[in-house]
DSSP file (Angstrom, degrees, kcal/mol; ACC not computed):
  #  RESIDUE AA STRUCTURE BP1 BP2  ACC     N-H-->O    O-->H-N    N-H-->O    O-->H-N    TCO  KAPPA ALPHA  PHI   PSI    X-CA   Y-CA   Z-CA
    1    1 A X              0   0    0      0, 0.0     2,-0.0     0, 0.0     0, 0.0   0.000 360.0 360.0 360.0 125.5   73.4  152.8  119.3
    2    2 A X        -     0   0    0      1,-0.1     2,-0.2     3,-0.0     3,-0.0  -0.309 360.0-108.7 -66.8 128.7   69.4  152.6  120.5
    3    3 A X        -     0   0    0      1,-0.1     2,-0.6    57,-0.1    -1,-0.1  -0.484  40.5-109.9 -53.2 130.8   66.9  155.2  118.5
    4    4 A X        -     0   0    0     -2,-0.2     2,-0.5     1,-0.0    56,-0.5  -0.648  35.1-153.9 -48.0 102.1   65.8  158.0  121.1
    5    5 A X        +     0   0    0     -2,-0.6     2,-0.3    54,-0.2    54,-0.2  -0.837  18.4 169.9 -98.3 133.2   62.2  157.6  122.1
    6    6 A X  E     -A   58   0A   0     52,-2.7    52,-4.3    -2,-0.5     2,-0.6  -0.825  18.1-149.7-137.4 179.3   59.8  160.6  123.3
    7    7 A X  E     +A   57   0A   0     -2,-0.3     2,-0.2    50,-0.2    50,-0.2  -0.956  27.6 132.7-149.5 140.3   56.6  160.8  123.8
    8    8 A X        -     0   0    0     48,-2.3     2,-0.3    -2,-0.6    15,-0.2  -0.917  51.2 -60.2-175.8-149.0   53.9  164.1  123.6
    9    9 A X  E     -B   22   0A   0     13,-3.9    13,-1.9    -2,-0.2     2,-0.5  -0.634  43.1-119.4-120.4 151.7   50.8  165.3  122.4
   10   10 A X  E     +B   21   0A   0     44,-0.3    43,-2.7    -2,-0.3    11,-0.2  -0.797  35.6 168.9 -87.5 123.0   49.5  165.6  118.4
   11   11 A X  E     +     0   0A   0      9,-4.1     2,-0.4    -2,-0.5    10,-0.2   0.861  59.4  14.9 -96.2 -31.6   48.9  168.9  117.7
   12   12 A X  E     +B   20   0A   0      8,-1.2     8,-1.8    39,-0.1    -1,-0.3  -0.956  53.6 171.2-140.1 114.6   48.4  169.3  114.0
   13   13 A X        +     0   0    0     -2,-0.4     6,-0.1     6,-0.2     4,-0.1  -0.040  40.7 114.0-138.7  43.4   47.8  166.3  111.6
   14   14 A X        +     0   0    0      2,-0.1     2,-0.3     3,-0.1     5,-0.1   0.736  49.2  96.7-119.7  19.3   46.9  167.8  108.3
   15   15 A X  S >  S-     0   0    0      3,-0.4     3,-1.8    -3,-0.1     2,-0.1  -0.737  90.5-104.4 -65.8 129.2   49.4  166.8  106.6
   16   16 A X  T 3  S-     0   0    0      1,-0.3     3,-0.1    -2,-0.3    -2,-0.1  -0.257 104.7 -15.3 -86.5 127.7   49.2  163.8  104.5
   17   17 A X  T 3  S+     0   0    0      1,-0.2    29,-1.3    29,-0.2    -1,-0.3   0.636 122.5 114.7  53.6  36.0   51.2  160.9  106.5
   18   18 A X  E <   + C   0  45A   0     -3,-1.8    -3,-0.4    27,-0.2     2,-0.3  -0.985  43.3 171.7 -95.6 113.4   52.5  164.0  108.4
   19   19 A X  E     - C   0  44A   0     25,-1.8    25,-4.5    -2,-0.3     2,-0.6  -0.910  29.7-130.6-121.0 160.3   51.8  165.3  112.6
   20   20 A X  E     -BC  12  43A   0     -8,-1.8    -9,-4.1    -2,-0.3    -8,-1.2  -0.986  18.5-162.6-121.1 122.8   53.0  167.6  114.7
   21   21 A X  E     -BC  10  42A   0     21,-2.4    21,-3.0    -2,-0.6     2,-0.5  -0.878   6.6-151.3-116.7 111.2   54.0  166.2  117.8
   22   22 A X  E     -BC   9  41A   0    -13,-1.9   -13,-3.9    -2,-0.4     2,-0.4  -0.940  17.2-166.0-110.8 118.6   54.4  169.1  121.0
   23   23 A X  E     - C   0  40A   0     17,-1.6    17,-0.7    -2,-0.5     2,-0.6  -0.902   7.5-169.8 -91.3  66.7   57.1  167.6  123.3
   24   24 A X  E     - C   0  39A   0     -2,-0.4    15,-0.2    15,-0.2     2,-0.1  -0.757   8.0-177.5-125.0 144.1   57.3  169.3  126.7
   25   25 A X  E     - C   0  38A   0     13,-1.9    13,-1.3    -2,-0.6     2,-0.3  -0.229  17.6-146.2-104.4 158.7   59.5  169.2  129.3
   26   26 A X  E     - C   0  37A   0     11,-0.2     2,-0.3    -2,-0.1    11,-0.2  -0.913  21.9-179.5-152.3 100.1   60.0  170.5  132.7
   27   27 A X  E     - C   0  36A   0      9,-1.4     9,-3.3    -2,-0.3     2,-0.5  -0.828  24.4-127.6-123.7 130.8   63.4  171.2  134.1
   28   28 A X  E     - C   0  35A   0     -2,-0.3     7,-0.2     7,-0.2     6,-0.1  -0.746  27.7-115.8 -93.8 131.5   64.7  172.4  137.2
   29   29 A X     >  -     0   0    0      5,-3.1     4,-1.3    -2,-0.5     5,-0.1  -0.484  22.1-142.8 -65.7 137.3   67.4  175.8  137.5
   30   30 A X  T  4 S+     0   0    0      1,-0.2    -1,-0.2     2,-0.2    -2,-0.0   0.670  91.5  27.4 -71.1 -29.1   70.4  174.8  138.8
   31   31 A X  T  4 S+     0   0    0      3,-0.0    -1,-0.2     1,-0.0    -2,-0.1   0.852 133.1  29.5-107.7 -25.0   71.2  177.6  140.8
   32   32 A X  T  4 S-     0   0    0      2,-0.1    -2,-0.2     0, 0.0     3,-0.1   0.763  92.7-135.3-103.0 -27.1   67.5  179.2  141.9
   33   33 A X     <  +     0   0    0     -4,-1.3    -3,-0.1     1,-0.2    -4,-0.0   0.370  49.3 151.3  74.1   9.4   65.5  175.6  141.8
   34   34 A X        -     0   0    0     -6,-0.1    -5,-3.1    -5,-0.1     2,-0.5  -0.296  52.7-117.6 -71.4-178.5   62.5  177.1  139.9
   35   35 A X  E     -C   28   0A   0     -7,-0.2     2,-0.8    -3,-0.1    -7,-0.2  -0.919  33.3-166.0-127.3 124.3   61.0  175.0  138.0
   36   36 A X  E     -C   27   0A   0     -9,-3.3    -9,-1.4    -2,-0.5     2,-0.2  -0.840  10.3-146.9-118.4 138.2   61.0  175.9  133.8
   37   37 A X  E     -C   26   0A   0     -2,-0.8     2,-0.3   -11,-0.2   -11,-0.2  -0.771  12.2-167.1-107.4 143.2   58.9  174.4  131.0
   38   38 A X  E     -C   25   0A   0    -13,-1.3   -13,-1.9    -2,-0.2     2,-0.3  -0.956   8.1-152.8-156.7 118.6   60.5  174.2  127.7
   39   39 A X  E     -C   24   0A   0     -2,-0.3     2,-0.3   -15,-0.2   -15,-0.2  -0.903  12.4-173.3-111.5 124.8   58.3  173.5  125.0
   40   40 A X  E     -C   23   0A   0    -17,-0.7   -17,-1.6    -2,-0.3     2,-0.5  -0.989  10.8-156.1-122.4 122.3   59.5  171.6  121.6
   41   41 A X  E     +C   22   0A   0     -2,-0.3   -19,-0.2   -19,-0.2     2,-0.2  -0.849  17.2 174.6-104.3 135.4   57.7  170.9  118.3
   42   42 A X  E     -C   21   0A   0    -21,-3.0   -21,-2.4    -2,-0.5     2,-0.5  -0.656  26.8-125.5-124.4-173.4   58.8  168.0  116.3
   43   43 A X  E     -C   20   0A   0     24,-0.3    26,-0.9   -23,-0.2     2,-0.3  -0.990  28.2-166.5-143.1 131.6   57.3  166.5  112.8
   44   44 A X  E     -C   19   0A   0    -25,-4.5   -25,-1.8    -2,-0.5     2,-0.4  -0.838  18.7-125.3-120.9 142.0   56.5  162.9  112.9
   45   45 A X  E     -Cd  18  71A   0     25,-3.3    27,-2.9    -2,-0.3     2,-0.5  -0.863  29.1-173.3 -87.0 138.9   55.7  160.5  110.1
   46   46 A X        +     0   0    0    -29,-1.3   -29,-0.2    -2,-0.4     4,-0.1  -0.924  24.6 178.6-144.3  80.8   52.7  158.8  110.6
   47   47 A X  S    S+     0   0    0     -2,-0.5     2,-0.4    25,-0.1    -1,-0.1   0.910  77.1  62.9 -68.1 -37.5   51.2  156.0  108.4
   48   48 A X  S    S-     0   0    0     -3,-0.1    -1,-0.1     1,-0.1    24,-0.0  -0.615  96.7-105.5 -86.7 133.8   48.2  155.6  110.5
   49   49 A X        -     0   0    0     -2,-0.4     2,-0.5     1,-0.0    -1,-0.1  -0.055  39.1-176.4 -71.9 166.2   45.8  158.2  111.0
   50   50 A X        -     0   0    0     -4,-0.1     2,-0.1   -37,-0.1    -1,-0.0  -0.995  17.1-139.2-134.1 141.0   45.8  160.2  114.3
   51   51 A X    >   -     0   0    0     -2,-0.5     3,-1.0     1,-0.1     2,-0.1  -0.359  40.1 -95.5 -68.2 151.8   43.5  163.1  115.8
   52   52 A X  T 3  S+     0   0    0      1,-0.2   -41,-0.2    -2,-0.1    -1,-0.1  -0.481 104.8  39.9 -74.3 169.3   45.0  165.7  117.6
   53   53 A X  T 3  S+     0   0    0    -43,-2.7     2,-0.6     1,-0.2    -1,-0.2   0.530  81.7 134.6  62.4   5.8   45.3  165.7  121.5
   54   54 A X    <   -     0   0    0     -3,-1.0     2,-2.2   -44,-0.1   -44,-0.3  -0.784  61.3-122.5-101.2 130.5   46.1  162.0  121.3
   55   55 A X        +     0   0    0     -2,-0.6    21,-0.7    23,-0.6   -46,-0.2  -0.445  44.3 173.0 -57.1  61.8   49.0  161.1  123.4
   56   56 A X  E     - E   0  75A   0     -2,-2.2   -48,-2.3   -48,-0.2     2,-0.4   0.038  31.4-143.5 -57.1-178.5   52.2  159.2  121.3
   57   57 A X  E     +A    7   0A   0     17,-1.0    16,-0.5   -50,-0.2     2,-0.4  -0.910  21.5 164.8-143.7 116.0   55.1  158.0  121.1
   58   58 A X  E     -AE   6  72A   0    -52,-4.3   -52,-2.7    -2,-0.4    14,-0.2  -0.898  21.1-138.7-141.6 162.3   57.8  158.1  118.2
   59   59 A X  E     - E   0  71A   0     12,-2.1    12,-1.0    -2,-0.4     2,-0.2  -0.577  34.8 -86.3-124.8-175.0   61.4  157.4  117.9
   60   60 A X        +     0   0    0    -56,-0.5     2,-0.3    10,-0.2    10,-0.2  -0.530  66.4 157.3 -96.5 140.9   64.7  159.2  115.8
   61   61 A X        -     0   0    0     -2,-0.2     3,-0.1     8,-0.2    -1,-0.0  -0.818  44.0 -43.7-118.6 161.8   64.6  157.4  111.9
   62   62 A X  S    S-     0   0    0     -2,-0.3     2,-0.6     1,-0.1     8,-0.2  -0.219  71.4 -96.0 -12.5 138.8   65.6  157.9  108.6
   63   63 A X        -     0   0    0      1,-0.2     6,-0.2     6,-0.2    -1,-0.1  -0.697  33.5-166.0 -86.0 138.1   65.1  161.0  107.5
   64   64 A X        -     0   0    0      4,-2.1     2,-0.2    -2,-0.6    -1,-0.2   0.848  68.5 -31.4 -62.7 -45.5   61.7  161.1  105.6
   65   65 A X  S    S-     0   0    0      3,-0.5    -1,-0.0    -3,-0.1     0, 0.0  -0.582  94.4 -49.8-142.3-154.8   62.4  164.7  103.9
   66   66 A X  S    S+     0   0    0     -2,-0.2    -1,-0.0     1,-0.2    -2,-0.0   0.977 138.3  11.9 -87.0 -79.4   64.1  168.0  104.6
   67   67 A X  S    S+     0   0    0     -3,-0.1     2,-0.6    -4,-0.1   -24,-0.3   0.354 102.9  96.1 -86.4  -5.3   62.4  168.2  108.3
   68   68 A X        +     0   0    0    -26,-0.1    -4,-2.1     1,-0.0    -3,-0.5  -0.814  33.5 140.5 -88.3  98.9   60.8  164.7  109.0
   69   69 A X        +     0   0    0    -26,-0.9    -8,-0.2    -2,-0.6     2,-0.2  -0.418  55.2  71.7-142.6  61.9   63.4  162.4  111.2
   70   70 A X        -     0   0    0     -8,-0.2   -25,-3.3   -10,-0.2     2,-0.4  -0.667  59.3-163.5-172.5 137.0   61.0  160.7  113.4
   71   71 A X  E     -dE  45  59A   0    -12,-1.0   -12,-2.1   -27,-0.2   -25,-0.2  -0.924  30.3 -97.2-125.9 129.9   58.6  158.0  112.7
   72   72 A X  E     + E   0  58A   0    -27,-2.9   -13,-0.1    -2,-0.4   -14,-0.1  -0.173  38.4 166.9 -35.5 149.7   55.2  156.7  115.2
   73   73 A X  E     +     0   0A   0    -16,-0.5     2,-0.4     1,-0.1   -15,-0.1   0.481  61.2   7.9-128.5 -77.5   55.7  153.9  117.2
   74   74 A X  E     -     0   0A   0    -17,-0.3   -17,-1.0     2,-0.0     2,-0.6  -0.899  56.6-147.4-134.1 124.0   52.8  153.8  119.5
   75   75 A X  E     - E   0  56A   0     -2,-0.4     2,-0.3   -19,-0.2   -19,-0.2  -0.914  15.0-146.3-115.2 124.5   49.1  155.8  120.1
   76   76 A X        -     0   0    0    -21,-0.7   -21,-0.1    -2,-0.6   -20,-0.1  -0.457   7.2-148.4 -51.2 112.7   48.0  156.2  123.3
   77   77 A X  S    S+     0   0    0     -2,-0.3     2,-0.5   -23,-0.1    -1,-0.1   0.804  87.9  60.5 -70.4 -17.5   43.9  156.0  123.0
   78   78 A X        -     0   0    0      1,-0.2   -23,-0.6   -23,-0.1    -2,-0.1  -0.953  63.6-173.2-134.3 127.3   43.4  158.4  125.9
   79   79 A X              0   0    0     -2,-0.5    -1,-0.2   -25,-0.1   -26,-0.1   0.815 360.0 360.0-107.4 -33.8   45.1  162.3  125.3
   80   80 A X              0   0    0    -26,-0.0    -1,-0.1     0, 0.0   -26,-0.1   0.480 360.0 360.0-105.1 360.0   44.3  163.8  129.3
């Protein structure tokens, strides 16, 4: 079975080999069609450092600790 990859925005990196990665998504209602954003924060391990606002990409892992199950793959140089 392939690791799950997603991809969002750093918010928070000032944890040591730690980010906080905000995930969000955009989904349409099935019965009205509006259109609803659903916002997710997940906690990434990170050997290389990152800024915030920088776009990435990280996939499902080992777990690192208690709340750390997703490790960096790939940093986007350009955040907008």
């Amino acid at each position: 079975m392939s690791k799950k990859l997603y991809s969002g925005v750093v918010t928070s990196n000032k944890m040591n080999k730690t980010v906080v990665v905000t995930v969000e998504t955009v989904k349409s209602h099935p019965m009205y069609g509006k259109k609803i954003k659903s916002i997710k924060k997940y906690l990434v391990h990170s050997e290389q450092p990152v800024s915030e606002g920088e776009v990435v990409s990280f996939q499902e892992s080992k777990p690192f600790s208690k709340r750390v199950k997703f490790e960096l793959v790939i940093t986007a140089k350009d955040g907008k």
